[in-house]
C-alpha positions as CSV (number, residue, x, y, z in Angstrom):
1,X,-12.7,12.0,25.5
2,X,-14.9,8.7,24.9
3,X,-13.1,5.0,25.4
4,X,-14.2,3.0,22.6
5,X,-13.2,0.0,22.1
6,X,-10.0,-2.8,22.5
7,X,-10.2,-4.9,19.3
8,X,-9.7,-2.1,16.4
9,X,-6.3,-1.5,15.7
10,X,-6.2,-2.1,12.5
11,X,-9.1,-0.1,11.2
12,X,-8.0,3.5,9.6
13,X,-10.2,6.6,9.5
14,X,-13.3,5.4,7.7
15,X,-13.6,2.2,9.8
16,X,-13.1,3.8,13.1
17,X,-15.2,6.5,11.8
18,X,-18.0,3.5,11.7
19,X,-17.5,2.2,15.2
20,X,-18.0,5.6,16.6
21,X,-21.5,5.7,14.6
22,X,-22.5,2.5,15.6
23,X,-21.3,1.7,18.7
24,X,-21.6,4.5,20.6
25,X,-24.6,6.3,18.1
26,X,-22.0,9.7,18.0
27,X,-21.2,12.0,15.1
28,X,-17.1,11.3,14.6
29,X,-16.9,14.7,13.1
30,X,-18.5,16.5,16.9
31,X,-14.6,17.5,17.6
32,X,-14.8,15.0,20.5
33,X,-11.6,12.6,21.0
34,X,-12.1,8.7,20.8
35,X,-9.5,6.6,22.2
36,X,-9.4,2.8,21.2
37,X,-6.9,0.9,22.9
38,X,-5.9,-2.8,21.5
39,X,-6.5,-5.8,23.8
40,X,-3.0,-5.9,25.7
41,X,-3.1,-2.0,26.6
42,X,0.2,-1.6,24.6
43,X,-1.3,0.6,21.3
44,X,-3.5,3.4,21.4
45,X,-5.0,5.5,18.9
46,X,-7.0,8.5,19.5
47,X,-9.4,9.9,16.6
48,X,-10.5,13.6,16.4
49,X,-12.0,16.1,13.9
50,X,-10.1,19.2,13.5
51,X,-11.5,21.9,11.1
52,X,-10.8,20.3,7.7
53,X,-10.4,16.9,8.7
54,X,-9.4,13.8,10.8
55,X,-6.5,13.7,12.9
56,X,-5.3,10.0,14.2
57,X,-2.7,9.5,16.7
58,X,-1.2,6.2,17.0
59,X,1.3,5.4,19.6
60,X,2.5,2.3,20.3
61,X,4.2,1.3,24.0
62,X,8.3,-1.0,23.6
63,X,7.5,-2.0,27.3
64,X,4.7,-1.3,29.7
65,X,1.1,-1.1,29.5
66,X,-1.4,1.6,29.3
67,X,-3.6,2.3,32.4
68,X,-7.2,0.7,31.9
69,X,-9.2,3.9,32.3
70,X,-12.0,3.2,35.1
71,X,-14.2,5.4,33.4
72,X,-15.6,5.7,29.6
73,X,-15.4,9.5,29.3
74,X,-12.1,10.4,30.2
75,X,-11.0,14.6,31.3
76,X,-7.9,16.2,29.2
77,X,-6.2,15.5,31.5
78,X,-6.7,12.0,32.4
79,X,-6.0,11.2,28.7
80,X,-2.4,13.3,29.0
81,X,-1.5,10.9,32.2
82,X,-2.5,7.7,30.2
83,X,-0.1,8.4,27.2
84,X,3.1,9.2,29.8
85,X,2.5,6.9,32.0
86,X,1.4,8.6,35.2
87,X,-0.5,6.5,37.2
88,X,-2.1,8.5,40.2
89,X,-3.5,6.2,43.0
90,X,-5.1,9.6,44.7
91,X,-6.4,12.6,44.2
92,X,-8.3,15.8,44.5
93,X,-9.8,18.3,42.4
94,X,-10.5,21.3,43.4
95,X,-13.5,23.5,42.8
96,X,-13.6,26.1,39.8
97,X,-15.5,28.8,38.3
98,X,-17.6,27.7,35.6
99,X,-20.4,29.8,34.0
């Protein structure tokens, strides 16, 4: 997962589509998931390429904030505990198996 950007919540597919090209210099269509969050961390969309097409999700917080992520790539995971609203002050991960 890449973190974009704070200011682009009102742009659809085409314009976030842009930003991903010329900000960060990425194909939008490399199945990778952007995350753009607005300015007050309560709206987040998430852009992705699924065979076929886009996918946006948009999800917008009644109360609360989301987590500023400390890091621009985020892990599965980390995304998943940003949209619920898990914040973990520590942690550990363990070693796997990886070819």
């Amino acid at each position: 997962m890449q973190l974009v950007g704070r200011l682009h919540m009102r742009k659809s597919f085409d314009g976030l589509c842009g930003l991903v090209t010329s900000e960060l210099r990425r194909e939008a269509s490399s199945g990778e998931v952007f995350v753009f969050l607005n300015r007050g961390r309560t709206h987040i969309k998430l852009l992705h390429w699924e065979h076929g097409g886009f996918v946006l999700y948009y999800k917008r917080l009644e109360q609360g904030t989301f987590a500023t992520p400390k890091k621009e790539q985020l892990s599965w995971a980390d995304l998943v505990l940003m949209i619920e609203g898990i914040q973990v002050q520590r942690s550990r991960q363990l070693r796997r198996y990886q070819l």
